[in-house]
C-alpha positions in Angstrom: 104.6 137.9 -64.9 104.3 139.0 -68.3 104.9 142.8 -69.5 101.3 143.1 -70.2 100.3 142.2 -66.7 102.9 144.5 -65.5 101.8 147.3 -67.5 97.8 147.5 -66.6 99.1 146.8 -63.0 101.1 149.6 -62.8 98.7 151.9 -64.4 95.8 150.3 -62.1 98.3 151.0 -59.4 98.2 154.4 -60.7 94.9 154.8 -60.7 93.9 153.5 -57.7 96.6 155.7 -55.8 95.9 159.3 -57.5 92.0 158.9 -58.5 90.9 157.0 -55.5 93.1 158.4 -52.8 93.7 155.0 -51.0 96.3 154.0 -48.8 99.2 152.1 -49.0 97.8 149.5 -47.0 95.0 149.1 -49.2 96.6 149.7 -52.8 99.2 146.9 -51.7 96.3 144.7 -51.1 94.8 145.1 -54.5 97.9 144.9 -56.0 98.3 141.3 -54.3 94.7 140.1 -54.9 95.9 141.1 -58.9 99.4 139.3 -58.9 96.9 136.2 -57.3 94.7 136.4 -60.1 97.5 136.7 -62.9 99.5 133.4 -61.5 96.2 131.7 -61.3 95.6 132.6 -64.9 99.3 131.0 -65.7 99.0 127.9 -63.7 95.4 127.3 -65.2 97.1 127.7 -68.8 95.0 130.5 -70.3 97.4 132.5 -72.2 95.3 135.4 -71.6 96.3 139.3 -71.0 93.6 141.4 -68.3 91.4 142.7 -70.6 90.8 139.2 -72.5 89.5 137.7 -69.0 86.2 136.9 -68.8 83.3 136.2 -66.1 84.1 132.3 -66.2 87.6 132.9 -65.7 87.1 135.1 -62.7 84.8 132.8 -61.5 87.2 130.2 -61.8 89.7 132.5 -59.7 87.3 132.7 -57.2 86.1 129.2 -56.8 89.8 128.2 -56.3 90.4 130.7 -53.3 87.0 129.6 -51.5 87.5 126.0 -52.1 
């Protein structure tokens, strides 16, 4: 995993744990579905940071865990 990722994760991290009160339980689970979506990102190629994702890629990242 890149810096990058790293970085918004921990500040989504962050966020998610002082702004939104959640739980461990769930934070950890956000965390994961994140770390999913960043190695699906690398295996698909797309040499892309989290703010340069868009719909199509998400929905990419979606397909692939339904399918």
């Amino acid at each position: 995993m890149n810096s990058e990722w790293n970085l918004y994760m921990d500040e989504f991290g962050d966020y998610l744990k002082l702004e939104r009160s959640l739980s461990v339980n769930s934070l950890k689970a956000y965390l994961s579905d994140m770390d999913k979506l960043q190695q699906f990102v690398d295996l698909s190629g797309w040499d892309l940071s989290p703010l340069q994702l868009q719909q199509k890629h998400i929905l990419a990242f979606l397909e692939h865990l339904y399918n």
